[in-house]
C-alpha positions in Angstrom: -118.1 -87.5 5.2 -117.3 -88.4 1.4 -120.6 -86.5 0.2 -119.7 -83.5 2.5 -116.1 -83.9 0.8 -117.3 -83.8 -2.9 -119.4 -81.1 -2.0 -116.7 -79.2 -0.4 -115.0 -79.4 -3.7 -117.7 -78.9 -5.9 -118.5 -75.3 -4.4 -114.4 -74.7 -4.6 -114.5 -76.2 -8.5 -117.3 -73.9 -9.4 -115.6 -70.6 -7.5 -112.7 -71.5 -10.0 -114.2 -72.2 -12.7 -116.6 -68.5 -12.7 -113.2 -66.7 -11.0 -111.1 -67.6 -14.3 -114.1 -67.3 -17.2 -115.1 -64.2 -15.7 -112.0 -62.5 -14.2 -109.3 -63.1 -16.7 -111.3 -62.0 -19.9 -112.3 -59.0 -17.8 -108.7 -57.9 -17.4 -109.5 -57.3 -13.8 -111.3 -57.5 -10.4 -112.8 -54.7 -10.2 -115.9 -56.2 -11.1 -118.9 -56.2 -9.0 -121.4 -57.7 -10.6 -119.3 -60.6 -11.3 -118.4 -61.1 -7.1 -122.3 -60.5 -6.6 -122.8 -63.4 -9.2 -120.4 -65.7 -7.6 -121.9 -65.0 -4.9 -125.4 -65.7 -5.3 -124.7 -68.9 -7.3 -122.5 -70.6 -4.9 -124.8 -69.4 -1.6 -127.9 -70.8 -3.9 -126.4 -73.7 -4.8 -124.7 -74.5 -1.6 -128.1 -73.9 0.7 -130.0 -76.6 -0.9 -126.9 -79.4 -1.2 -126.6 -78.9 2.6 -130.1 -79.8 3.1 -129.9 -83.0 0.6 -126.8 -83.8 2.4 -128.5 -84.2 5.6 -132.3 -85.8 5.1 -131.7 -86.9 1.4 -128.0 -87.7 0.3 -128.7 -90.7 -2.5 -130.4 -87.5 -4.6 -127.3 -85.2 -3.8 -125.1 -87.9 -4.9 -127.7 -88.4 -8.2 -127.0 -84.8 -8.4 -123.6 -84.3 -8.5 -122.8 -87.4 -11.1 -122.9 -84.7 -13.8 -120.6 -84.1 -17.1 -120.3 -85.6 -20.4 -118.3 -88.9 -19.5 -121.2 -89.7 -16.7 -124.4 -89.5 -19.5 -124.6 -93.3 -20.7 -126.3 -91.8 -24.3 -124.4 -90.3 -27.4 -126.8 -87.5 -27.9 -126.5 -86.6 -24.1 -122.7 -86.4 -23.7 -122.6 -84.3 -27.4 -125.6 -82.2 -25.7 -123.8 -81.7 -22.5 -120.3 -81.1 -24.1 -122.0 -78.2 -25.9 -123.6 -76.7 -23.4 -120.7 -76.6 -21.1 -119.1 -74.5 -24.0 -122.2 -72.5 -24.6 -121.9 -71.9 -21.0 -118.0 -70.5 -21.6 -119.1 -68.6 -24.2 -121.8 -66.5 -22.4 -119.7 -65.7 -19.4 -116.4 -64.9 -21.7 -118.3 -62.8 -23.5 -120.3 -61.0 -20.5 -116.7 -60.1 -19.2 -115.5 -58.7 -22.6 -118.5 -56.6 -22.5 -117.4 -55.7 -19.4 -113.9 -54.4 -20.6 -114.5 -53.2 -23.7 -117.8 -51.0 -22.8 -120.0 -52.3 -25.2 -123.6 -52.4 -22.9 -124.0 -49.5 -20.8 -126.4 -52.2 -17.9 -128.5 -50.2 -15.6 -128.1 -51.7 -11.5 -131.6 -51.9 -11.5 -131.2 -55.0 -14.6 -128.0 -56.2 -12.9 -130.2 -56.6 -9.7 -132.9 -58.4 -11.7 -130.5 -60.4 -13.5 -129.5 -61.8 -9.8 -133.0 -61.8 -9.3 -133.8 -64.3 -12.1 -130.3 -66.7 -11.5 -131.5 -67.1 -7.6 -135.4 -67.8 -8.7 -134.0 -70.7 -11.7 -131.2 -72.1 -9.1 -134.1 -72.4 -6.6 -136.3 -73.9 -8.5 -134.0 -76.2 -10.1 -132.9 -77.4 -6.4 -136.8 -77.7 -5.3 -137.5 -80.2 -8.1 -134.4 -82.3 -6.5 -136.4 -81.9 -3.1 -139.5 -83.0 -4.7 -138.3 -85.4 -7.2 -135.2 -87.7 -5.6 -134.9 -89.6 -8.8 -134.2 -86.2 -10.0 -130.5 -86.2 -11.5 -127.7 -84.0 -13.7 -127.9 -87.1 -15.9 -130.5 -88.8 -17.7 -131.1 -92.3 -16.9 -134.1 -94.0 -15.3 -133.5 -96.5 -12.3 -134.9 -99.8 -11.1 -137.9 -99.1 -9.1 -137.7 -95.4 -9.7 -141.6 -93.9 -10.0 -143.2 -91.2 -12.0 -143.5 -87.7 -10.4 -146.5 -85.8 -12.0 -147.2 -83.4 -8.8 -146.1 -79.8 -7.6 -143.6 -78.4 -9.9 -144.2 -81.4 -12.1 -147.8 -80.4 -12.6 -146.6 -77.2 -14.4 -144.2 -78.3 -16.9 -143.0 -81.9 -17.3 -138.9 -80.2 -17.1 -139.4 -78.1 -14.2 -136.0 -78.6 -13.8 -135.0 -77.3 -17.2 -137.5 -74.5 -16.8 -135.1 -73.0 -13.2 -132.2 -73.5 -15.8 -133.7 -71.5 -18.7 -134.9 -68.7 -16.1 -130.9 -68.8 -14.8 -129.7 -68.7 -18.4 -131.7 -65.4 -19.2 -130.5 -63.7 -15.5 -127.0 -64.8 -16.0 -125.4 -61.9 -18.6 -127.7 -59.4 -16.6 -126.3 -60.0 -13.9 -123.1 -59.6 -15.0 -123.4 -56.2 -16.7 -124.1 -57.5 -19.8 -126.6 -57.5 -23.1 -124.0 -58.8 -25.6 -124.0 -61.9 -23.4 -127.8 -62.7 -24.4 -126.2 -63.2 -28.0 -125.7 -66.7 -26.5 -129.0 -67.6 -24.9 -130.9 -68.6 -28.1 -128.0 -71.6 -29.2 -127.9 -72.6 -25.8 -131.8 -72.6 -25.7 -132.0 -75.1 -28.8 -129.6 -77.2 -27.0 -131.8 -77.2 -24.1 -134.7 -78.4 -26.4 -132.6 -81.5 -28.3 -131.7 -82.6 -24.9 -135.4 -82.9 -23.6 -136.3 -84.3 -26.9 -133.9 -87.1 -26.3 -135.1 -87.5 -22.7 -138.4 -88.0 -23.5 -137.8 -90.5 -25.9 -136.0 -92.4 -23.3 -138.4 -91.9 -20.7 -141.6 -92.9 -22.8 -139.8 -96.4 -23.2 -138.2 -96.7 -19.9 -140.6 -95.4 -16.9 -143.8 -96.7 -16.4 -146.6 -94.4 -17.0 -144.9 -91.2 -19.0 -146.8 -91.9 -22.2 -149.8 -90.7 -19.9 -148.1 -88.4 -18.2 -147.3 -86.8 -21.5 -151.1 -86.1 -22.0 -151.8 -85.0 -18.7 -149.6 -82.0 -18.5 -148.9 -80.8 -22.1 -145.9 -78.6 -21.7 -142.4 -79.4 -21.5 -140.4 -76.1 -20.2 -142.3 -73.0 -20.8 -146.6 -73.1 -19.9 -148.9 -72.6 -22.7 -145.7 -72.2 -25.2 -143.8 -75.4 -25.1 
């Protein structure tokens, strides 16, 4: 009942949270592609926390211990601080857009823009299927094993990857190419917070120096 709770809340936080960045920069509600993001985000988000709160809960509950104050390294809860701001920043701006008329966004990229934040939330979510050790913060646990299949065959961040395909899709989606000013900042701090993990992990869980040689790419195949 508490994990169905903090769930509960955690859909109601993020409707909040999107309604107000999105909404009151806009200077209105007559903004569609704003509802339709809401709406895909919260409907992608909530389908696969139902199904971890059912068969796997300890994951969802790995999953929603997220934020600055719950990382246990300085680097992270700097990294994670950012990002939550970079985050602001992109949706902020994506409404302005919005207001002021600066892009002139066909449906067609609006639709693929949705396109793009479903296919990186659902990838995101699978890797928390596939990987229960899989968490919003970084930290490896007693007994905890290496996962080097699936998704984790790709890229050793397939998690990351769904997060940088959602980043990209998100000012699309809102009507926006002003908002993709954003991406690249938000993109570097993707890459210092990976570099960190990995330094972590190479010390911490058993077999990853290996794992680093089997699969050669961190977020992006045959780039990085």
């Amino acid at each position: 009942m508490k994990i169905a709770l903090q769930s509960l809340a955690s859909a109601v936080f993020g409707f909040v949270f999107f309604a107000t960045a999105l909404f009151w920069p806009a200077g209105t509600f007559d903004y569609w592609q704003a509802w339709v993001f809401i709406g895909v985000f919260i409907i992608g988000t909530m389908g696969p926390s139902i199904y971890l709160m059912v068969k796997r809960p300890d994951a969802l509950r790995r999953r929603m211990r997220a934020g600055p104050f719950a990382e246990t390294r300085p680097v992270q809860r700097v990294v994670i601080t950012a990002t939550v701001l970079m985050v602001v920043v992109v949706l902020v701006i994506s409404a302005l857009d919005h207001r002021f008329g600066w892009s002139a966004v066909p449906t067609a990229v609006v639709v693929l823009g949705d396109v793009l934040v479903w296919t990186g939330l659902t990838v995101s979510q699978f890797v928390i299927i596939q990987n229960d050790y899989a968490a919003a913060t970084i930290t490896v646990e007693s007994g905890q094993s290496l996962v080097s299949t699936g998704l984790y065959g790709v890229v050793r961040h397939p998690m990351y990857a769904g997060t940088l395909v959602m980043m990209l899709g998100t000012p699309l989606a809102l009507g926006s190419y002003w908002g993709l000013v954003a991406i690249p900042p938000a993109v570097l701090l993707l890459a210092v917070r990976i570099a960190d993990e990995e330094q972590m992990l190479r010390q911490q869980l058993a077999g990853y120096r290996e794992y680093m040689q089997q699969v050669r790419f961190r977020l992006v195949p045959h780039v990085w």
